[in-house]
C-alpha positions in Angstrom: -4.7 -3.2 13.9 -5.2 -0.8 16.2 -1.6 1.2 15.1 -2.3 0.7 11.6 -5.9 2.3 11.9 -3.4 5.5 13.9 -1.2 5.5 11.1 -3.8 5.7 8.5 -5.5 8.5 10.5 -2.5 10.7 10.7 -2.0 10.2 7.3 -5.2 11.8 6.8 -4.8 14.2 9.2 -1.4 15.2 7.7 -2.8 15.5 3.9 -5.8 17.6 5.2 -3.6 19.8 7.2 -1.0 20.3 4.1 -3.3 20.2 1.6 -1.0 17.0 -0.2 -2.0 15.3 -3.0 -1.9 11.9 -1.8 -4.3 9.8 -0.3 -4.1 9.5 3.6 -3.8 5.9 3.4 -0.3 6.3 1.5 0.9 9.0 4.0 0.4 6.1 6.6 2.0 3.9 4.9 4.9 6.0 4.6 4.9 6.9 8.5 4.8 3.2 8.8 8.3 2.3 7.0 10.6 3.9 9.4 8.8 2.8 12.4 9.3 -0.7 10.6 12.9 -0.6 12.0 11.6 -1.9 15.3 11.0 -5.2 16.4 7.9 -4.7 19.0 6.2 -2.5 15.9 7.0 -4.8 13.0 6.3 -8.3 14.6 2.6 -6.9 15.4 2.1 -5.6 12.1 3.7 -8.3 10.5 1.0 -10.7 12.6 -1.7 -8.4 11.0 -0.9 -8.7 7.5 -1.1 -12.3 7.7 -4.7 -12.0 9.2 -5.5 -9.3 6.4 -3.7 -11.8 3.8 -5.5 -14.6 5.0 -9.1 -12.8 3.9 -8.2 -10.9 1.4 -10.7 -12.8 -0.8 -13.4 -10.6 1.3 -12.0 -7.6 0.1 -13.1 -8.0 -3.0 -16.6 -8.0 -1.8 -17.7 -4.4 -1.8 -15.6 -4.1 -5.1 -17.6 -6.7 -7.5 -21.3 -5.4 -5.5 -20.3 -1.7 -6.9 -19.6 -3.6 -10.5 -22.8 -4.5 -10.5 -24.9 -1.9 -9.5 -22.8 0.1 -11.6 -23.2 -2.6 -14.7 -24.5 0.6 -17.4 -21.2 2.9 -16.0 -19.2 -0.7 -16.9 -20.7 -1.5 -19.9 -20.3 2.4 -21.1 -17.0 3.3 -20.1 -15.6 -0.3 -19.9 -12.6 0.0 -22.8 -11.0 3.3 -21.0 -11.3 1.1 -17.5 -9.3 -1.7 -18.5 -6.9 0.4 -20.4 -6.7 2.2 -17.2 -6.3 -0.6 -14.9 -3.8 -2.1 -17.1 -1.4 0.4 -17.5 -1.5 1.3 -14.1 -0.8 -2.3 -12.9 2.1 -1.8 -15.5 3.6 1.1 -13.9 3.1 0.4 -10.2 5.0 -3.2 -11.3 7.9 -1.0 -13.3 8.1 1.3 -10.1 8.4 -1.5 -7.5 11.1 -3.3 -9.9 12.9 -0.3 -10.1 12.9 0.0 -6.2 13.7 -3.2 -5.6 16.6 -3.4 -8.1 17.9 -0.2 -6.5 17.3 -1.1 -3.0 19.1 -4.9 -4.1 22.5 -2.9 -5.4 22.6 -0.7 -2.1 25.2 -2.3 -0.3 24.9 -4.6 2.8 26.2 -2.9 6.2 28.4 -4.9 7.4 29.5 -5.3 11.2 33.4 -4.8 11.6 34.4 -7.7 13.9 36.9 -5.9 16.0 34.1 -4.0 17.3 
């Protein structure tokens, strides 16, 4: 938890410091993939997410209390937020489909066995 909490923070710190318009979060995320590549990062991390997967339900918390204290902000602006949340759900599904597709026709590197 501890190196994803690092990552995140250098994300921030990176998008500060260049002024980028992405979220820090994302920027740590990024920093993350490559350092994926090793085993003693990615078995950690991959132990994480399972905790993280296992409560997700609890990160919905703080989402439905802001719903409702925000129910007149809902109730006005309600139609633009679900056209909102559907289309991006659209597009972020279309852009990790595309991804996928292209990272699925890249072709496998494959040992030589005289090596």
């Amino acid at each position: 938890m501890a190196f994803l909490l690092m990552l995140q923070a250098a994300g921030e710190s990176l998008t500060r410091l260049f002024g980028l318009p992405f979220p820090g979060p994302v920027v740590g995320l990024v920093l993350l993939l490559p350092a994926l590549h090793w085993a003693w990062v990615r078995e950690p991390v991959a132990a994480m997410a399972e905790l993280l997967l296992a409560h997700l339900s609890l990160l919905f918390v703080p989402v439905g209390v802001g719903v409702v204290i925000h129910l007149q902000l809902v109730s006005q602006y309600g139609l633009q937020l679900l056209v909102v949340i559907v289309l991006s759900t659209w597009i972020g599904l279309a852009v990790t489909a595309l991804v996928l597709q292209a990272l699925l026709r890249k072709p496998a590197l494959q040992k030589d066995p005289h090596d």
